[in-house]
C-alpha positions as CSV (number, residue, x, y, z in Angstrom):
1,X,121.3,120.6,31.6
2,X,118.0,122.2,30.8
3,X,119.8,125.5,30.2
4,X,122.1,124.2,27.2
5,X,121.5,125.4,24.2
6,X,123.0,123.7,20.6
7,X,123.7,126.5,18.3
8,X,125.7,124.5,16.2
9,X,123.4,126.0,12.9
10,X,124.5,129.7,13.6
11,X,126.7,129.2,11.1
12,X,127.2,133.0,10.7
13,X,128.2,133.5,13.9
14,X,125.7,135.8,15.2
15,X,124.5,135.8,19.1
16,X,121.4,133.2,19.8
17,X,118.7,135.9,19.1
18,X,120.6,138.8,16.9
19,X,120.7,139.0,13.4
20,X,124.2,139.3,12.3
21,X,124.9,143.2,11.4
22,X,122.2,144.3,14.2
23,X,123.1,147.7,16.3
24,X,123.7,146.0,19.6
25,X,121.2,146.0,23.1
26,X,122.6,148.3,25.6
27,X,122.5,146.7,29.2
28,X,122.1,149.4,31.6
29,X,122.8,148.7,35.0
30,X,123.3,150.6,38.9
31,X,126.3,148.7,38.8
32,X,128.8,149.7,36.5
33,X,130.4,146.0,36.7
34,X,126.6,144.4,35.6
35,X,125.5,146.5,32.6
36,X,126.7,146.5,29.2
37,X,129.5,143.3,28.6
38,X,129.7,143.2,32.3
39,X,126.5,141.9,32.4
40,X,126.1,138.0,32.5
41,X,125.2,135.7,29.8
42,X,121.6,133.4,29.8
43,X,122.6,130.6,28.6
44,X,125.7,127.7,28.3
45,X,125.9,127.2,24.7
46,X,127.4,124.2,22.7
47,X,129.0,125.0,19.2
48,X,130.8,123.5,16.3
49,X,132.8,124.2,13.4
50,X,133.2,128.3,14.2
51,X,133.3,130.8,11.5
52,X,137.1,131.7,10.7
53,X,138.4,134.3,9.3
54,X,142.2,134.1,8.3
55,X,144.3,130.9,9.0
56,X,144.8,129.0,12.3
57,X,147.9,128.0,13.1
58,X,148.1,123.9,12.4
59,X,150.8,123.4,15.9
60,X,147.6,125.0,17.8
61,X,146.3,121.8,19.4
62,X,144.0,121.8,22.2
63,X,141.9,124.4,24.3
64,X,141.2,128.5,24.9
65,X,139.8,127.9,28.2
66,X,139.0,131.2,30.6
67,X,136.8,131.4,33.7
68,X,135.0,134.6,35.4
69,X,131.7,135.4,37.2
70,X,128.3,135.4,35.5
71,X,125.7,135.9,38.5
72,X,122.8,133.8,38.1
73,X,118.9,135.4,39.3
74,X,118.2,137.9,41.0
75,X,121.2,140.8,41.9
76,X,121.3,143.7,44.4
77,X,123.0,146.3,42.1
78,X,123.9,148.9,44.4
79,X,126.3,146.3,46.8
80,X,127.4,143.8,43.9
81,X,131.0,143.2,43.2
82,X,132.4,142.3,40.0
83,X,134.4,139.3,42.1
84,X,131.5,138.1,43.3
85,X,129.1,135.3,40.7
86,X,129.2,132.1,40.0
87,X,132.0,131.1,38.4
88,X,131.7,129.9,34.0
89,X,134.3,128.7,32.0
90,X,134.2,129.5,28.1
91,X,136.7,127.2,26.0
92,X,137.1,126.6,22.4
93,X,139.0,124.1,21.0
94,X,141.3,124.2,18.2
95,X,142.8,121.2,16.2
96,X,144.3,120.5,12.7
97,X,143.8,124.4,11.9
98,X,139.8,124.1,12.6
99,X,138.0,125.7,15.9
100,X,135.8,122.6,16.7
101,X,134.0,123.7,19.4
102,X,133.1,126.4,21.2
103,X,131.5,125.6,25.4
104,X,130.8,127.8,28.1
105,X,130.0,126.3,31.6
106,X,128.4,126.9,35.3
107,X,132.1,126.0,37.6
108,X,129.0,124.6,40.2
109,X,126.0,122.5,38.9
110,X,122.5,123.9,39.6
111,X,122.0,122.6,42.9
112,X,125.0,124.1,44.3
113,X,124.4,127.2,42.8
114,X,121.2,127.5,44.3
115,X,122.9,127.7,47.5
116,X,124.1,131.0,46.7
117,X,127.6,129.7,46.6
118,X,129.7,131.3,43.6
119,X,131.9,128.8,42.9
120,X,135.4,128.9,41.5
121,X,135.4,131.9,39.3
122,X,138.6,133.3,38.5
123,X,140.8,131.1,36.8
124,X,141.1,128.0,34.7
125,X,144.1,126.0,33.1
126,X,145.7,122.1,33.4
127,X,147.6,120.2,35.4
128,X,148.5,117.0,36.4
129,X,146.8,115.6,33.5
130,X,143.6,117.5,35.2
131,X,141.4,120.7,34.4
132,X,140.8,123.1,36.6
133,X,138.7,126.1,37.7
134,X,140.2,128.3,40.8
135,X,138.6,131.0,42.7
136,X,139.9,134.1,44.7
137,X,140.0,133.6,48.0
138,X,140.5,130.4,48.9
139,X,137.6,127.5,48.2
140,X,139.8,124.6,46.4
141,X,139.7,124.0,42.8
142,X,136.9,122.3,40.8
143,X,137.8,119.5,38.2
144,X,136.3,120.2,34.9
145,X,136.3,117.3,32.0
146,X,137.4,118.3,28.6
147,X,134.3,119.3,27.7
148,X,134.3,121.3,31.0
149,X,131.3,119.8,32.5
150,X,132.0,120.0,35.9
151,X,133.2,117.0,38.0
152,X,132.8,118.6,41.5
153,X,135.6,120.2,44.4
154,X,139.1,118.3,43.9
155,X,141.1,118.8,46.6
156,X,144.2,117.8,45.1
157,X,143.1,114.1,45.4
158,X,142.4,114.7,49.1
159,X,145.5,115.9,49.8
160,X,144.9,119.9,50.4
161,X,143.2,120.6,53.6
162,X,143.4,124.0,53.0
163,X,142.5,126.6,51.4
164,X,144.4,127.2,47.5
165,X,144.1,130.5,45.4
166,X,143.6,131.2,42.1
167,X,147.0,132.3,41.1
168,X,149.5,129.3,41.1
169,X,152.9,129.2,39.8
170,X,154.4,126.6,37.8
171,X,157.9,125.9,38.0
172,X,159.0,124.5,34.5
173,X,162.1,122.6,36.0
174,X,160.3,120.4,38.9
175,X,156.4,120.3,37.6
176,X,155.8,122.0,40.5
177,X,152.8,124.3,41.2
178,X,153.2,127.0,44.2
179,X,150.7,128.6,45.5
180,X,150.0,131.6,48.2
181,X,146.5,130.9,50.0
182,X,144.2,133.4,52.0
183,X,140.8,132.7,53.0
184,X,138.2,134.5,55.0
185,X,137.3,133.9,57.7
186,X,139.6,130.9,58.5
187,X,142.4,132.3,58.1
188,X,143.0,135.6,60.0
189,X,146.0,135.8,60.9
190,X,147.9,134.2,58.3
191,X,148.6,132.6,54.9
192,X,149.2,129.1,53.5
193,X,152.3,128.3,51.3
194,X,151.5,125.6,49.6
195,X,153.4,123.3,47.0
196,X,151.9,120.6,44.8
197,X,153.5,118.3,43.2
198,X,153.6,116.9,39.5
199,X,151.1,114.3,40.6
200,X,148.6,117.0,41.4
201,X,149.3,116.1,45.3
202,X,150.8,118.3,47.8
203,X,153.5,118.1,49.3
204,X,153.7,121.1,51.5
205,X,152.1,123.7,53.8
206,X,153.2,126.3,55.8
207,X,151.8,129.3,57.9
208,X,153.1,132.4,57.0
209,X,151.9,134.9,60.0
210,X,150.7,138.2,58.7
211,X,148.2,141.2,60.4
212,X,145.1,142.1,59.5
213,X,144.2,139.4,56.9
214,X,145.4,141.3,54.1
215,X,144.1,140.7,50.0
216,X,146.9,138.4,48.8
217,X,145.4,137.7,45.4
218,X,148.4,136.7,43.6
219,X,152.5,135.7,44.5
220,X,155.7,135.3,42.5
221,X,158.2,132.5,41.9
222,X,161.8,132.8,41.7
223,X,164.3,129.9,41.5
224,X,165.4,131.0,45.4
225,X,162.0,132.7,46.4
226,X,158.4,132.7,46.6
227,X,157.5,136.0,46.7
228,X,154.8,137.1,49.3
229,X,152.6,140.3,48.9
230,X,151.1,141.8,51.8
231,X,150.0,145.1,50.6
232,X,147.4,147.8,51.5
233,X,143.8,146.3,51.3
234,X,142.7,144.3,53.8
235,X,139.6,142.6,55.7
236,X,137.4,145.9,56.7
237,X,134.1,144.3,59.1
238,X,132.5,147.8,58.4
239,X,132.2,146.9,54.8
240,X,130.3,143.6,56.0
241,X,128.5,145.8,58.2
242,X,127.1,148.8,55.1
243,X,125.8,145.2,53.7
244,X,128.7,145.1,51.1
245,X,129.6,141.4,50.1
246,X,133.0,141.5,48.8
247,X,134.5,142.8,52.5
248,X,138.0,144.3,51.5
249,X,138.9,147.9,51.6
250,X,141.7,150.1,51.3
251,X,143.4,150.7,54.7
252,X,146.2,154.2,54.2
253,X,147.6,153.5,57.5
254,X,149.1,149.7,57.3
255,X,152.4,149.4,56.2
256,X,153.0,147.9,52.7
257,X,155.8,144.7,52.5
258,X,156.7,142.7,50.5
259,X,158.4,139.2,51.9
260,X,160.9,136.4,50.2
261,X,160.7,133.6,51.6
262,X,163.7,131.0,50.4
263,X,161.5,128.2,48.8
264,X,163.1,125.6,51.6
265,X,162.8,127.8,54.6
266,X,160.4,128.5,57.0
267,X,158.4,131.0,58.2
268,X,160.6,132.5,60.2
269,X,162.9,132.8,57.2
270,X,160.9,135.5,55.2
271,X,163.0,138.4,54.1
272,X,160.1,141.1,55.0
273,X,161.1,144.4,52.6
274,X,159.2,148.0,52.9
275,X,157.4,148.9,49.8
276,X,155.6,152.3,49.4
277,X,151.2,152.2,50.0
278,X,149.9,150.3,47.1
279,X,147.7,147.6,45.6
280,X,149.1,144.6,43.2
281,X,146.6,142.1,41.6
282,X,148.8,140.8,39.2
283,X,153.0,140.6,38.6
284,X,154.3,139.3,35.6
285,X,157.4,136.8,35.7
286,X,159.6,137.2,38.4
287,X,163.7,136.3,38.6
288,X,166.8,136.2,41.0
289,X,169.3,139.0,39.8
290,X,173.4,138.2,39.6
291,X,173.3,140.9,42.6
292,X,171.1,139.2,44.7
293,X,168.1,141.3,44.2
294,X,164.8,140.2,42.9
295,X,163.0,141.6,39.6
296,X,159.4,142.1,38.8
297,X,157.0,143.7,36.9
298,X,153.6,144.4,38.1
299,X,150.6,146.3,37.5
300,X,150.7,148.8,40.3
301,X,147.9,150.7,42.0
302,X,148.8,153.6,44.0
303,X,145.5,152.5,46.1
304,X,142.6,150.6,46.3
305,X,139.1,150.3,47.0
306,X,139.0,153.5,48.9
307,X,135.6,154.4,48.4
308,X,134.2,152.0,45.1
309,X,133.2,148.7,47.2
310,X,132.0,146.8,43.5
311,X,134.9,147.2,41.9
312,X,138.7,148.0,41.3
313,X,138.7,150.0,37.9
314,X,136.8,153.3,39.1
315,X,139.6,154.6,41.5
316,X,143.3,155.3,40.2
317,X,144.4,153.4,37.4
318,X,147.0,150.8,37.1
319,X,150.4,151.3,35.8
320,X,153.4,148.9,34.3
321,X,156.3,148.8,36.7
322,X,159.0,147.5,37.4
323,X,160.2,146.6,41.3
324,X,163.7,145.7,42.5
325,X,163.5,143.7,45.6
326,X,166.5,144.2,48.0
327,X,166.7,141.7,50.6
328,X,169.8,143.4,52.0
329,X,168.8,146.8,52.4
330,X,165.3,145.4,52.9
331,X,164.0,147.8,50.5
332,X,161.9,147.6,47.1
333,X,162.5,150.0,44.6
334,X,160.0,150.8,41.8
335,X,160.1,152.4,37.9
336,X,157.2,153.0,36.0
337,X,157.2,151.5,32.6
338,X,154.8,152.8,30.8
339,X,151.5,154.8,32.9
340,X,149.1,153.5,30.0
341,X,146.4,151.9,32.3
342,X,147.2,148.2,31.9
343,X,146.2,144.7,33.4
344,X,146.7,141.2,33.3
345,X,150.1,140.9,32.4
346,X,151.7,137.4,30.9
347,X,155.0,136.3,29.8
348,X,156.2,133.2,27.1
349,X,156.4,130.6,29.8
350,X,159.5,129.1,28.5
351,X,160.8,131.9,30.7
352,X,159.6,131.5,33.8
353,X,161.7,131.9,36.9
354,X,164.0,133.5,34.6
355,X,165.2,136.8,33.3
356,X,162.8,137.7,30.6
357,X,162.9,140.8,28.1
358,X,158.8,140.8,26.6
359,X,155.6,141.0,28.8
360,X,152.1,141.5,27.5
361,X,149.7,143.4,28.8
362,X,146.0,144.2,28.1
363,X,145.1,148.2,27.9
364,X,142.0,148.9,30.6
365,X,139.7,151.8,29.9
366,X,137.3,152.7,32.3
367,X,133.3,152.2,31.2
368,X,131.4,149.1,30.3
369,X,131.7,149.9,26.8
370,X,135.0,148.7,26.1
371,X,137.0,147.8,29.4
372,X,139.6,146.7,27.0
373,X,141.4,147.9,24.2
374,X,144.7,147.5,22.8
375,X,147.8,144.4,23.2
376,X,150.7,145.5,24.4
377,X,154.1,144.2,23.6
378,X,156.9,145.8,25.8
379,X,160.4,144.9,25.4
380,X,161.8,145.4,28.6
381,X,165.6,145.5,27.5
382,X,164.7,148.5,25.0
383,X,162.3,149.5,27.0
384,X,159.9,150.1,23.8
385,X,156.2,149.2,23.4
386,X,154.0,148.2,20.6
387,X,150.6,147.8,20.4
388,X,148.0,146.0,18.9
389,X,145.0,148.3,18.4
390,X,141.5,146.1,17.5
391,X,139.5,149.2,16.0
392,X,136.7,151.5,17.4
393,X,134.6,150.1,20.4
394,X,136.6,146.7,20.4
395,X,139.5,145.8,22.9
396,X,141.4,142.4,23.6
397,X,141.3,140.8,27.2
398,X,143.9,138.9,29.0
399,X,146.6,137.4,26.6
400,X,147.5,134.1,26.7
401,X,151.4,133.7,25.6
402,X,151.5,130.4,23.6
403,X,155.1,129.7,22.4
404,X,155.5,128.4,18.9
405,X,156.6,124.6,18.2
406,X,160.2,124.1,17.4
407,X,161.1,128.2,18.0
408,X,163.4,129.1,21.0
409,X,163.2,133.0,20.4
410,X,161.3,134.4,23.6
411,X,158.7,136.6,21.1
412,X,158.3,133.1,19.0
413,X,154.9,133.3,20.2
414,X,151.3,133.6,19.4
415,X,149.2,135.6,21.8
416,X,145.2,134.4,22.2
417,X,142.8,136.9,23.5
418,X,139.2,137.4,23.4
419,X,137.7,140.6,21.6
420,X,134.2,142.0,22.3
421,X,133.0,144.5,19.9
422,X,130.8,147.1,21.7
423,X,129.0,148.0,18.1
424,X,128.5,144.2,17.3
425,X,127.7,143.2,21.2
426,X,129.8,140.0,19.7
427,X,133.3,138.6,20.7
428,X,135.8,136.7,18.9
429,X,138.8,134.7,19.8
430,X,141.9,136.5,17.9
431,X,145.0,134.8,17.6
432,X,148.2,137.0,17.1
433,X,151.4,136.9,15.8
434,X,153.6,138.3,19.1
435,X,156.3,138.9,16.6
436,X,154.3,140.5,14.4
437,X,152.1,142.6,17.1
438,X,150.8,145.4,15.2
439,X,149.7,143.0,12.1
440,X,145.9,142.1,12.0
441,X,145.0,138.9,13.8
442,X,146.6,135.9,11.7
443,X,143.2,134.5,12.7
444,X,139.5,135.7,14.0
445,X,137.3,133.1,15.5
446,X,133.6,134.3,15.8
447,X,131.7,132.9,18.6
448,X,128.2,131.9,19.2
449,X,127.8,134.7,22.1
450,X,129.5,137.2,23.6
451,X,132.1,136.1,26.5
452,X,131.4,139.0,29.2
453,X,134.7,140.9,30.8
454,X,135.7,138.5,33.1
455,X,139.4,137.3,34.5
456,X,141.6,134.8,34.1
457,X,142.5,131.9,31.4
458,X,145.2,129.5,30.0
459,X,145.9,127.4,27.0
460,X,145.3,123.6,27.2
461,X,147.3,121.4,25.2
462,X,146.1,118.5,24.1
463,X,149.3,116.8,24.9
464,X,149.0,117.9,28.9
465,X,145.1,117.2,28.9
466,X,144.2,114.6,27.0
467,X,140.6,114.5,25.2
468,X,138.3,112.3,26.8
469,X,137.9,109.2,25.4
């Protein structure tokens, strides 16, 4: 592509254009999800043999892949939402204690991004042999190669005729993906349950009726349930109307709910359990309880989008808490954790669909500056927390829970996250020790350009997405 750039000579890992050491260029924008690391990056880059700092750990064998928007041309500031941009993946890949390569890469090729189209956007991992980029929302994945060059919509080998999500759940113990699908406008009155298989084809759909076509941006997996939340914030057509793209908004007078549906029932089957106003983006691992209940953690909202139409971090913070869902008394029942604001929680998924005692959460501040800040390490049977500070003006993103080979210890782990540093206008790729959370970063991998705050990401092993040949 004519916007690729080889910066394979940067071998001090400075930005292309900045001097290594240089006080960084503030970005100022209307929007405050467009200036400063919000702001999109020019160019897709190719890079090799990164700058390392410390030691990589030898078992780390494959790809750091994470997606988010990075609008391309021309943006109306005062309406833009941060959800809203075509969708780039940035990956690095690691292999015999070396970061090989660093990528980052348009979801959509030119020509369907000049159809204004943003592509998938959100999130990014492997399966069935396959890589993929998923959006919010509803458009079906994109395959990406390994060297994430797009290889166009995949609908599951033309077997989804639907609309999928960017949130799926993997069940360890059938190589099953589950998903929970809404998509405007086609689907108003309802949502798609939808299971593929190992073979990356699927294998069911159902309708799940629901009102008011509400935000369902993520779901939960149990061994009996998958877990359905239909909260607070939902399809507004005065948004579309004040010329707002992104048309959500919060709506105080709809009743909150959360459903279980038994994972072999039917629509009529979902448990549907009263759960005070609020917004969930993201829970952490969910599990059924020797009493029948249902435990999850989330990062909980108390609302959403009541006035800010770019954005979800201006309003009331999130917090770390846990819910109990009770399908007898058709009840959920929720404990703060901790009311640090806190986002995109993960879990060692060796322990998924099971009881588990750590999640990991990334600390959200409120400017451009540093959206991020510290790693969090809660132990939810102590109910303690540690945290991984990364110094003035720098904060770690979403981590990515990678257990460690040959280790059955749930915190046998090491925890990938990106770091920009607001003083440097760089990022890194830090790799830490989850046993050993407050320690500095066993390794710091400096990139070729700054990653902007985006969403969502996974590790790729080698062994479950083979390099291309």
């Amino acid at each position: 592509m004519s916007n690729q750039q080889d910066v394979s000579d940067l071998g001090d890992g400075a930005a292309p254009g900045q001097m290594a050491g240089a006080l960084p260029v503030w970005r100022p924008s209307e929007s405050p999800y467009l200036g400063g690391n919000f702001a999109p990056v020019e160019r897709e880059v190719t890079a090799f043999d990164l700058p390392v700092t410390g030691e990589i750990p030898a078992e780390l064998d494959g790809r750091w892949l994470r997606n988010g928007p990075n609008p391309e041309g021309p943006v109306d500031e005062a309406t833009h939402h941060w959800f809203i941009g075509h969708g780039m993946v940035h990956g690095v890949r690691l292999r015999g204690g070396k970061a090989e390569w660093y990528r980052n890469r348009y979801v959509s090729p030119p020509e369907a991004r000049s159809t204004g189209a943003f592509g998938a956007n959100t999130n990014v991992g492997g399966f069935a042999g396959t890589t993929w980029a998923m959006v919010e929302a509803g458009s079906p994945p994109v395959e990406l190669d390994y060297e994430l060059n797009s290889r166009g919509e995949n609908r599951f080998f033309g077997t989804l005729d639907g609309p999928f999500t960017a949130h799926p759940k993997y069940d360890p113990s059938t190589g099953e993906l589950h998903s929970m699908n809404y998509h405007w406008p086609d689907l108003i009155d309802h949502v798609n349950y939808t299971v593929v298989g190992p073979d990356g084809r699927v294998t069911k759909n159902l309708a799940i009726p629901v009102n008011d076509m509400p935000m369902m941006h993520d779901m939960s997996l149990t061994e009996r349930y998958a877990v359905i939340y239909d909260l607070s914030v939902t399809i507004n057509l005065d948004v579309l109307a004040a010329g707002y793209p992104f048309p959500f908004k919060w709506d105080a007078d709809r009743p909150c709910r959360v459903g279980l549906l038994p994972r072999n029932g039917t629509a009529d089957d979902v448990i549907w359990c009263d759960v005070d106003p609020c917004y969930v983006f993201h829970p952490l691992n969910a599990y059924d309880a020797a009493d029948g209940t249902v435990v999850v953690d989330v990062c909980r909202y108390d609302d959403m989008m009541v006035n800010d139409r770019r954005g979800p971090f201006t309003e009331h913070p999130p917090t770390f808490d846990r819910w109990v869902i009770d399908p007898v008394a058709r009840r959920v029942t929720g404990t703060t954790i901790d009311d640090l604001p806190q986002e995109f929680p993960r879990h060692n998924p060796r322990v998924g669909l099971r009881e588990h005692r750590y999640g990991f959460t990334s600390e959200v501040k409120l400017h451009a500056v540093d959206l991020h800040g510290a790693i969090n390490k809660h132990d939810l049977a102590t109910g303690s927390v540690e945290r991984h500070q990364f110094g003035f003006g720098r904060g770690g993103a979403e981590p990515v829970v990678v257990p460690k080979a040959d280790r059955t210890e749930e915190d046998a782990a090491w925890i990938l996250t990106v770091v920009y540093d607001a003083t440097s206008d760089q990022s890194e790729l830090h790799i830490l020790d989850a046993e050993a959370i407050t320690e500095p970063a066993v390794a710091q991998i400096a990139l070729p350009q700054r990653v902007p705050f985006g969403f969502h990401g996974n590790w790729v092993s080698d062994s479950s997405v083979a390099p291309s040949s």
